[in-house]
N, C-alpha and C positions, 0 to 999 in steps of 0.2 A: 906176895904183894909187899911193897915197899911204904916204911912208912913216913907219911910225906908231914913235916912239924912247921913248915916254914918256906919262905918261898925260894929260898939255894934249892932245898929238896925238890921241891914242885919241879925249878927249870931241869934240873940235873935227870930226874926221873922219865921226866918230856923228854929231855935228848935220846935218852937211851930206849928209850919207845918209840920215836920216831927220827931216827939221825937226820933227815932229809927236812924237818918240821923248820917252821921259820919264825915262829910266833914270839919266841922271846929274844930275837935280832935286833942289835941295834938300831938297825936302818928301820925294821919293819915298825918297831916301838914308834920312834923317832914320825915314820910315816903316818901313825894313828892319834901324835901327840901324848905317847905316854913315856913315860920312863920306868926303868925294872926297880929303882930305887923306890918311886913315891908307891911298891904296888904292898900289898898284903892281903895273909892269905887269913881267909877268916873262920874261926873255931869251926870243928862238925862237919857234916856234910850235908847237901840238899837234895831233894828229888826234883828232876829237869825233865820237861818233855822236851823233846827236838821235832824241830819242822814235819817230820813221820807221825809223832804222836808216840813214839818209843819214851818208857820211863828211863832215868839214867840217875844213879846217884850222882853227886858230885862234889868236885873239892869248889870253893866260891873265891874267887879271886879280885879283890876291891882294887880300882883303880880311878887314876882321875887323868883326864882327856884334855888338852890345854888346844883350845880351836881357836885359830884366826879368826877373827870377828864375831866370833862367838862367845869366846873367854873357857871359865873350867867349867867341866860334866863330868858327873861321876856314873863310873861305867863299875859293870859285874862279867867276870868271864867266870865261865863254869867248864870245870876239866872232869867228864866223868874217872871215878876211881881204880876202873880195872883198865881203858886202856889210853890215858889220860889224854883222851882226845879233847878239843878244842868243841862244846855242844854249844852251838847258834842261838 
């Protein structure tokens, strides 16, 4: 396992786990109001249940959401650590 210090690591690690994955895309960013600049990865890891009820550790990725008529929301994405999937 690779070890991921920073969020270059995180994307870099994501690609090569899932070449086909789309999650840190410009466009896709861009679609959800985030940017890869303002995101950070934040110390440790957590324990995630997913929609199943499966535990997942994970890496926690802080970010902030710039919504039309809404303004900023700060969002949490969680990449478990072994196959840095994207957990809901």
């Amino acid at each position: 396992m690779r070890k991921i210090e920073d969020m270059y690591d995180l994307r870099k690690a994501y690609y090569e786990a899932h070449p086909n994955g789309h999650f840190f895309d410009k466009d896709t960013l861009k679609f959800f109001g985030e940017r890869f600049s303002a995101m950070r990865l934040l110390k440790g890891t957590v324990q995630v249940k997913d929609s199943l009820g499966v535990t997942h550790t994970c890496y926690v990725v802080s970010s902030t959401q710039q919504i039309p008529l809404v303004g900023r929301k700060r969002v949490y994405h969680h990449f478990d650590v072994e196959t840095l999937e994207d957990i809901g």
